[in-house]
N, C-alpha and C positions, 0 to 999 in steps of 0.2 A: 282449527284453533281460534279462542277466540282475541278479541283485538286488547283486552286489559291485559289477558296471557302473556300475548304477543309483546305489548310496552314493555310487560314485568321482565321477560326475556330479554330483552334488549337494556333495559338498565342494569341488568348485574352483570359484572365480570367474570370472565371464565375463572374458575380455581385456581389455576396456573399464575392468574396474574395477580391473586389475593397473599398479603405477606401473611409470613409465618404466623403461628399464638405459640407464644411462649409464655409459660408457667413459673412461678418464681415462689420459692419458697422455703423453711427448714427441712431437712429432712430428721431422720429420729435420734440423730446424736448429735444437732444445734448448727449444722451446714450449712450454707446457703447454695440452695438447687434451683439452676436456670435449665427451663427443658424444653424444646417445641414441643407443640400437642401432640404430633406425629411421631415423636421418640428419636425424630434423626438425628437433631446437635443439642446440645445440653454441657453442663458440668457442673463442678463443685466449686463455690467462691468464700473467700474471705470474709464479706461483708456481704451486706442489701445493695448494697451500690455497686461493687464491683459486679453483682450479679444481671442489677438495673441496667447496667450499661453495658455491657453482653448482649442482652437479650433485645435493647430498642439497637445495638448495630448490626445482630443480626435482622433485627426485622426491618430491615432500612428505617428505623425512628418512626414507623407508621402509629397514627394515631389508634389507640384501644388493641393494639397486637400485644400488649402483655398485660397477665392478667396473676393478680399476686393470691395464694391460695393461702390461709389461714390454717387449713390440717396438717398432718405432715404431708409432704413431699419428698418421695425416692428420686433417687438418680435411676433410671431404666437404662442402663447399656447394651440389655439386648437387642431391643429395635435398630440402633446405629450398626450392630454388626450384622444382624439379616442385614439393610439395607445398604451397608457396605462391601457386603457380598454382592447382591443385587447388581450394582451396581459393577464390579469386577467383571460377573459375569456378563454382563450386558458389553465393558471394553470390549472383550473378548470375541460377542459375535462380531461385532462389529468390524475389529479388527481382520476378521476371517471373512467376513464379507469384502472388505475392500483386497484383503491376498489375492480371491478365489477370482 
């Protein structure tokens, strides 16, 4: 590997440690829709503000993590229940591992 590589490797942070992008927007009947990119937390708000201020306290207030979209914007709830299952499932070994 070479040694620019090498730098460029070492100045970015793992994924894990990058906050959330959440997406803020109307959806098609005049909502305002705060959603991670990922589809895991989101909802439906009142206003742009109530939505603005969801989405920088989920992303701990990180600078450029929300990003306001201009088209419409759905709510996706399916993603949050795959990975709310996921998630279950995953207690579960878990759980079974520490019984076993």
């Amino acid at each position: 590997m070479e040694k620019a590589e090498q730098a460029n490797e070492a100045s970015e942070p793992p994924s894990w440690l990058l906050p959330p992008i959440f997406m803020i927007g109307r959806n098609s009947r005049g909502n305002w829709v705060a959603q991670e990119k990922s589809g895991g937390r989101g909802g439906l708000f009142i206003n742009r503000t109530e939505a603005l201020k969801y989405a920088k306290f989920e992303s701990g207030d990180y600078p450029h993590a929300v990003v306001m979209v201009s088209g419409v914007l759905e709510l996706d709830a399916s993603c949050a229940i795959i990975q709310s299952a996921k998630q279950r499932r995953g207690d579960i070994v878990r759980h079974q591992r520490r019984v076993a």
